[in-house]
C-alpha positions as CSV (number, residue, x, y, z in Angstrom):
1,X,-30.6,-22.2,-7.7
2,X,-31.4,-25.7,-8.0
3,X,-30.7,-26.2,-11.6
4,X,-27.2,-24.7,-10.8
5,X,-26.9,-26.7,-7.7
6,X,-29.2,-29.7,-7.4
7,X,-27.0,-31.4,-4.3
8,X,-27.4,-27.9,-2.3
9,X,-29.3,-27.4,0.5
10,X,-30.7,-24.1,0.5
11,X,-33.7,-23.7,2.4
12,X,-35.0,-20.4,1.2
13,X,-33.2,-18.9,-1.3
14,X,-33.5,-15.6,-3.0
15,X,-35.8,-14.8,-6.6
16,X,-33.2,-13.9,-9.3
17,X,-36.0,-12.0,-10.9
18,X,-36.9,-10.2,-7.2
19,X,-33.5,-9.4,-6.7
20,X,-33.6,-7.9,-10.2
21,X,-36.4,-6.1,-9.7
22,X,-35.2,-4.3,-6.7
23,X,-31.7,-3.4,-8.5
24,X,-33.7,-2.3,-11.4
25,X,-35.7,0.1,-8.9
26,X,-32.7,1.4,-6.7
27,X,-29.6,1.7,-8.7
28,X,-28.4,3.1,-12.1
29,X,-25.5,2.0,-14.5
30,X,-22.3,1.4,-12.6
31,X,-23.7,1.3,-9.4
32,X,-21.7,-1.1,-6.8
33,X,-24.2,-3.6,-5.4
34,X,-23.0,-4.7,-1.7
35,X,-24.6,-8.3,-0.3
36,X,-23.0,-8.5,3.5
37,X,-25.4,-11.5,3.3
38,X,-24.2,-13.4,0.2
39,X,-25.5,-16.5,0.8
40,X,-25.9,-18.5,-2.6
41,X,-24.6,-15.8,-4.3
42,X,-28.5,-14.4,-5.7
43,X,-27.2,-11.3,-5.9
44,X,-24.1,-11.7,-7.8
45,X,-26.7,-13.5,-10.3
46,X,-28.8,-11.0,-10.9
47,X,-26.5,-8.2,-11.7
48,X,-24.5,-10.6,-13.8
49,X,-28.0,-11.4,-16.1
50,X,-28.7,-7.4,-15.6
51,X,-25.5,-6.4,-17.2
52,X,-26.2,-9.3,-20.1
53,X,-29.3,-8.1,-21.0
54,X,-28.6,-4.0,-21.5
55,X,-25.0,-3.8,-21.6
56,X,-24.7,-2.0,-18.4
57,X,-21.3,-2.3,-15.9
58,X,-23.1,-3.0,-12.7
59,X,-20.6,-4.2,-9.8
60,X,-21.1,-6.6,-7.0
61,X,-19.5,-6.8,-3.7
62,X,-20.7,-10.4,-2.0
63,X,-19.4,-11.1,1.7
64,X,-20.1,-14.7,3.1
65,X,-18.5,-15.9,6.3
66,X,-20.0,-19.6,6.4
67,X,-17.7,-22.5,5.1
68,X,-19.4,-22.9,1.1
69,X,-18.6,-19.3,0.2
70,X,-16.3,-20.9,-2.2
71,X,-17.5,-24.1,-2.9
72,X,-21.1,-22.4,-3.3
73,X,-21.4,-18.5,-3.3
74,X,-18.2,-18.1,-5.6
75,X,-18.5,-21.4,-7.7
76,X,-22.3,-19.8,-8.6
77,X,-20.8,-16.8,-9.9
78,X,-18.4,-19.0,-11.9
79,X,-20.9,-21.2,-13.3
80,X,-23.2,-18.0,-14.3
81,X,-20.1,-16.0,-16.0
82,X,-19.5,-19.4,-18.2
83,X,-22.9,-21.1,-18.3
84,X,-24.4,-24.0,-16.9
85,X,-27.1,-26.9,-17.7
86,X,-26.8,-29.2,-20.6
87,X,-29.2,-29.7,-23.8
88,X,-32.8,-28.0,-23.4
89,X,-31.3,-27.0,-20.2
90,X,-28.8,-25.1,-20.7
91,X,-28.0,-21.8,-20.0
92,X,-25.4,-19.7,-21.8
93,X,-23.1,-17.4,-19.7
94,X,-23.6,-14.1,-19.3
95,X,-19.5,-12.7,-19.3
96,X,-17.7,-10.9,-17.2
97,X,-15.5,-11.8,-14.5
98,X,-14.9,-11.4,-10.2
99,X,-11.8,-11.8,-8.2
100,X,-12.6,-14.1,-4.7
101,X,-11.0,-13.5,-1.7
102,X,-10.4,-14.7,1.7
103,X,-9.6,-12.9,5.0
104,X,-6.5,-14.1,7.0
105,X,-5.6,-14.3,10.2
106,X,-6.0,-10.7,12.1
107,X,-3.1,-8.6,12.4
108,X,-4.1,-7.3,15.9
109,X,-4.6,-9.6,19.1
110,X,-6.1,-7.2,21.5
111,X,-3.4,-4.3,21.9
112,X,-0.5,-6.7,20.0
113,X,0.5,-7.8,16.6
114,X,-0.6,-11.5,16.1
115,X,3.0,-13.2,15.6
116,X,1.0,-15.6,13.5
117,X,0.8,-13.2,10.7
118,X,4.1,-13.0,8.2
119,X,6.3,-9.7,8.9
120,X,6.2,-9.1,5.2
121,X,2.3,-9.2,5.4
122,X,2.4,-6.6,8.0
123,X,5.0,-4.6,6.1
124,X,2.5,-4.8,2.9
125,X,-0.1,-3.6,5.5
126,X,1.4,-0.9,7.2
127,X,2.7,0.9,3.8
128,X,-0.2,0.7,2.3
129,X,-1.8,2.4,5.2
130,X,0.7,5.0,5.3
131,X,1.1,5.8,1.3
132,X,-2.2,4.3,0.3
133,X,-0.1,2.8,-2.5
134,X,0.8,-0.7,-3.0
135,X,4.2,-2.3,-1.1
136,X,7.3,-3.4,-3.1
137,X,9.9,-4.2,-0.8
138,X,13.3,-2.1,-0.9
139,X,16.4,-3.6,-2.3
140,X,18.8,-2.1,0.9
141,X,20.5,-3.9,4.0
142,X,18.6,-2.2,6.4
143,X,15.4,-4.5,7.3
144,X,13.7,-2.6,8.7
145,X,13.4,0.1,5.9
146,X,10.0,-0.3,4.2
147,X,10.9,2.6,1.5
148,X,10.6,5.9,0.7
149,X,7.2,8.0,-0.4
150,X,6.5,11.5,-1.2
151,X,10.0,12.1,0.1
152,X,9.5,10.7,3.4
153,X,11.5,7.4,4.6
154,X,9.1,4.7,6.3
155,X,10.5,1.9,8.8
156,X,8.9,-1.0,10.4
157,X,10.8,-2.1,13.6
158,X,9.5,-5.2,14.5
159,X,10.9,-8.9,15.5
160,X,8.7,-11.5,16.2
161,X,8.5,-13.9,19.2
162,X,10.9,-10.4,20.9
163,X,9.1,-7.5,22.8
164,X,9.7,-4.5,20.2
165,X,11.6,-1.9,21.9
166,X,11.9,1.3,20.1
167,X,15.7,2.7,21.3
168,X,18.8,3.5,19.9
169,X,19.4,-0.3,18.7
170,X,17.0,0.0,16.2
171,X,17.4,3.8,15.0
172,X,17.2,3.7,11.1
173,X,20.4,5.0,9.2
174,X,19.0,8.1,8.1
175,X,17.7,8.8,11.5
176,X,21.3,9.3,12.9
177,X,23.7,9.7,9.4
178,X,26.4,7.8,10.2
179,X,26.1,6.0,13.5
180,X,24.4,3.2,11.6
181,X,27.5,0.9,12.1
182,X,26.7,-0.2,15.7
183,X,25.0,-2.9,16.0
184,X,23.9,-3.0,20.0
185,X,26.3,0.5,21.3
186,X,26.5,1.0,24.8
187,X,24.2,4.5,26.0
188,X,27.4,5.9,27.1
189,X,28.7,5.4,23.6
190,X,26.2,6.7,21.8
191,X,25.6,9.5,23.8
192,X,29.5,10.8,23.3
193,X,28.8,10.7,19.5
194,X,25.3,12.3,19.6
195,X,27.1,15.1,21.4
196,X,29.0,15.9,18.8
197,X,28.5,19.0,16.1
198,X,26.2,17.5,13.4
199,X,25.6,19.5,9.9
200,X,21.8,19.2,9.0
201,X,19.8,20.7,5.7
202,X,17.1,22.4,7.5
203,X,14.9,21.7,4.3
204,X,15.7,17.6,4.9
205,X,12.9,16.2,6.7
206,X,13.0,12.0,6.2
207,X,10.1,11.1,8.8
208,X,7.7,14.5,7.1
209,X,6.8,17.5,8.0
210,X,7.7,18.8,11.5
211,X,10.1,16.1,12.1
212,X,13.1,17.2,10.6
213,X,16.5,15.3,11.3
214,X,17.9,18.1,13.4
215,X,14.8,17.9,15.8
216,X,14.8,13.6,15.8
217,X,18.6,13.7,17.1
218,X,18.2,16.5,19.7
219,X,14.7,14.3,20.5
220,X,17.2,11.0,21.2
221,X,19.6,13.6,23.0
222,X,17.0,14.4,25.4
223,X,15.7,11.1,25.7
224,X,19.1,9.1,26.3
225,X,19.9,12.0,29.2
């Protein structure tokens, strides 16, 4: 640690060669190594030389919530990936390569969404969540319309700095087929054009199973009563 760092102030910190030992002892050849402790970054260091040494694809997951995981825990990994020292001391790199991260601001405040937090990064959140596949945002007018998966539409209603009402004013298009057109209708209004007969495909269900479009607008029916 000190030959990587000789300005750092690390009081205690971990044997490379310990840490070594106990991976060596407790894991096998593609095993994930998880540090919730990262501190310097020990453990990143001795999978790294582990992986060197017999060819093996060990993995490391480091978490550090004090203010030098980058400027310490990461920037070790870096300097052990690409080498460090110079003349005698030097050290070459062992490879390989990480991805650093860091958390932002929570998306929940209590029961609320924190309005501190960019729609689109809740958007990305809540899709993922929902299909469990990455978020790339829909080229349509509607903005609330997140996109369709697995043949079932996904919207995100939400304006911030407003309380979030969910009502007729924000009914997605393929909620109630053409009624999209009003912007803020009156209940009366809506209601006299919900009464009317509507056509449905029985096998059409945009919001998945058990939620077909014939049972969403006799729902709203009931609800606007």
């Amino acid at each position: 640690m000190r030959k990587l760092f000789p300005e750092a102030q690390f009081d205690f910190p971990k044997s490379v060669k310990l840490i070594q030992t106990l991976i060596e002892q407790l894991t096998s050849d593609g095993d994930i190594v998880l540090d919730s402790f990262a501190g310097s970054g020990t453990t990143a260091h001795a999978v790294l030389n582990m992986n060197k040494a017999d060819g093996g694809h060990r993995k490391f997951i480091l978490v550090e919530m004090m203010d030098y995981a980058d400027s310490i825990t990461a920037e070790r990994v870096r300097r052990v990936i690409r080498g460090y020292g110079e003349g005698k001391n030097a050290v070459d790199g062992t490879g390989g390569s990480f991805s650093y991260y860091e958390l932002g601001e929570p998306l929940l405040i209590g029961e609320n969404l924190n309005e501190a937090v960019a729609p689109e990064k809740i958007r990305e959140y809540i899709w993922f969540m929902e299909t469990k596949t990455p978020y790339t945002p829909a080229v349509v007018d509607n903005p609330y319309y997140l996109g369709q998966h697995n043949d079932t539409g996904y919207y995100f209603y939400y304006e911030p700095q407003r309380v979030t009402v969910l009502d007729y004013v924000g009914w997605p298009e393929t909620m109630v087929n053409g009624y999209n057109q009003l912007a803020r209708p009156e209940k009366a209004d809506i209601l006299e054009k919900l009464s009317r007969p509507v056509t449905f495909d029985p096998a059409y269900q945009p919001f998945g199973d058990g939620h077909s479009a014939e049972k969403i607008v006799s729902e709203i029916r009931k609800f606007l009563q």
